[in-house]
C-alpha positions in Angstrom: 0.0 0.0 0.0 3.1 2.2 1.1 4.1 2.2 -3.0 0.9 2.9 -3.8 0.2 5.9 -1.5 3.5 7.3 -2.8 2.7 6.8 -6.2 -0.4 8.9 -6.1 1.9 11.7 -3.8 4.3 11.9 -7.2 1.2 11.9 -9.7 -0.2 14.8 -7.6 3.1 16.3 -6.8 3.6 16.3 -10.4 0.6 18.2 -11.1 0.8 20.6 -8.3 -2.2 19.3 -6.8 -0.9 17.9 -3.0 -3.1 20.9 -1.6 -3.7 20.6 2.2 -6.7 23.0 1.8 -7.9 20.7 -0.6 -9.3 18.5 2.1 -12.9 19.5 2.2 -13.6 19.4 -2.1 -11.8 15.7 -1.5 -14.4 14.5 0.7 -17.0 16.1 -1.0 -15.6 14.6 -4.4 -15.6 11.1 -2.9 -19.6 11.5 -2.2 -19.8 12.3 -5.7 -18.1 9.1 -6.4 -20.6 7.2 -4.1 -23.3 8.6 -5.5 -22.4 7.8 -9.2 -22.1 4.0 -7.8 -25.5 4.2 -6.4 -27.0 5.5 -9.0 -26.7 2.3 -10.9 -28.0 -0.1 -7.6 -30.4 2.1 -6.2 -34.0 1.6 -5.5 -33.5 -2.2 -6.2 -33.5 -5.6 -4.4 -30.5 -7.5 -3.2 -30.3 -9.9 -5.8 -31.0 -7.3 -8.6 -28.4 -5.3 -7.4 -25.9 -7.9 -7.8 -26.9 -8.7 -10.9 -26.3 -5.2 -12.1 -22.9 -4.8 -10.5 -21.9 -7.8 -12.2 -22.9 -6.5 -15.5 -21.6 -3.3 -14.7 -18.4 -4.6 -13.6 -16.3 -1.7 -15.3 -18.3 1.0 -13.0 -17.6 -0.7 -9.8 -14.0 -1.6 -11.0 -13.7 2.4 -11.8 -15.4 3.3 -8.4 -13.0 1.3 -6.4 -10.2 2.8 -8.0 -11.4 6.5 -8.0 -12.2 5.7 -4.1 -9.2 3.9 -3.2 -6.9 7.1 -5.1 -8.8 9.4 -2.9 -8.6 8.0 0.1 -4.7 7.7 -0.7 -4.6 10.7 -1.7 -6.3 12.1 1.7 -4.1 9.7 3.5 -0.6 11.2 2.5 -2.2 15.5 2.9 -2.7 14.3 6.1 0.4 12.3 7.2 -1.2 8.9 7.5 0.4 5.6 6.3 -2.2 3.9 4.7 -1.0 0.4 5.5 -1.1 1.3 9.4 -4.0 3.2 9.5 -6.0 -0.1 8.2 -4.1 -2.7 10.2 -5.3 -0.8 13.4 -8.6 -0.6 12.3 -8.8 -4.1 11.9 -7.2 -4.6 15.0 -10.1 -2.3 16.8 -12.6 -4.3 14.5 -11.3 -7.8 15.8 -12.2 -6.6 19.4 -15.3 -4.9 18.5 -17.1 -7.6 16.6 -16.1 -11.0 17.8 -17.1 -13.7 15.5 -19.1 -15.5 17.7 -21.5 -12.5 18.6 -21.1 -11.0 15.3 -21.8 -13.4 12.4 -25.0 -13.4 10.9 -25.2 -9.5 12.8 -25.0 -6.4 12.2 -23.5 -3.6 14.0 -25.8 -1.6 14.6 -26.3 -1.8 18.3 -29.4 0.5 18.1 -31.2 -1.9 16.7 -30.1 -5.1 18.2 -26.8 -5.8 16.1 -23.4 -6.1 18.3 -20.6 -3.4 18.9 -18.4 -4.2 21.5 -17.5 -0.2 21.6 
């Protein structure tokens, strides 16, 4: 992930678009990319939605990406190895949701799932 994240510092350095007051038009850029992807599942059932992701492969291959750069990209403006940042969120999640409360649950404590937070 490390190469990765410093890949997309280069590209951006390159272009000189590593601006920290950037943040905000990042975030808001990513909801733009979340809503594209919905736009193509929404208002339908599980199984229709799967179908439609796989036949729309290319879009959710292209939202990944677009997802992943800007996360990558918001990782390195703010000093954040990427590669850390999700081991010790795993390591929180491991704790939080145990498999033998969690699976087959949600999360949602609110309404009835498990969250060991």
């Amino acid at each position: 992930m490390k190469p990765t994240q410093q890949y997309i510092k280069e590209f951006n350095d390159a272009r000189d678009w590593s601006n920290p007051g950037s943040m905000k038009d990042l975030l808001l850029n990513m909801s733009e990319e979340i809503g594209e992807f919905w736009n193509v599942i929404k208002w339908v059932d599980v199984e229709t939605q799967q179908r439609l992701i796989k036949e729309n492969k290319g879009e959710a291959e292209n939202f990944v990406g677009d997802i992943l750069y800007l996360i990558l990209k918001i990782a390195y403006l703010c000093d954040v190895d990427g590669k850390k940042a999700i081991d010790d969120v795993m390591a929180e999640y491991e704790k939080r949701f145990p498999v033998h409360l969690s699976k087959g649950n949600h999360g949602n404590k609110l309404a009835g799932g498990v969250d060991l937070k």
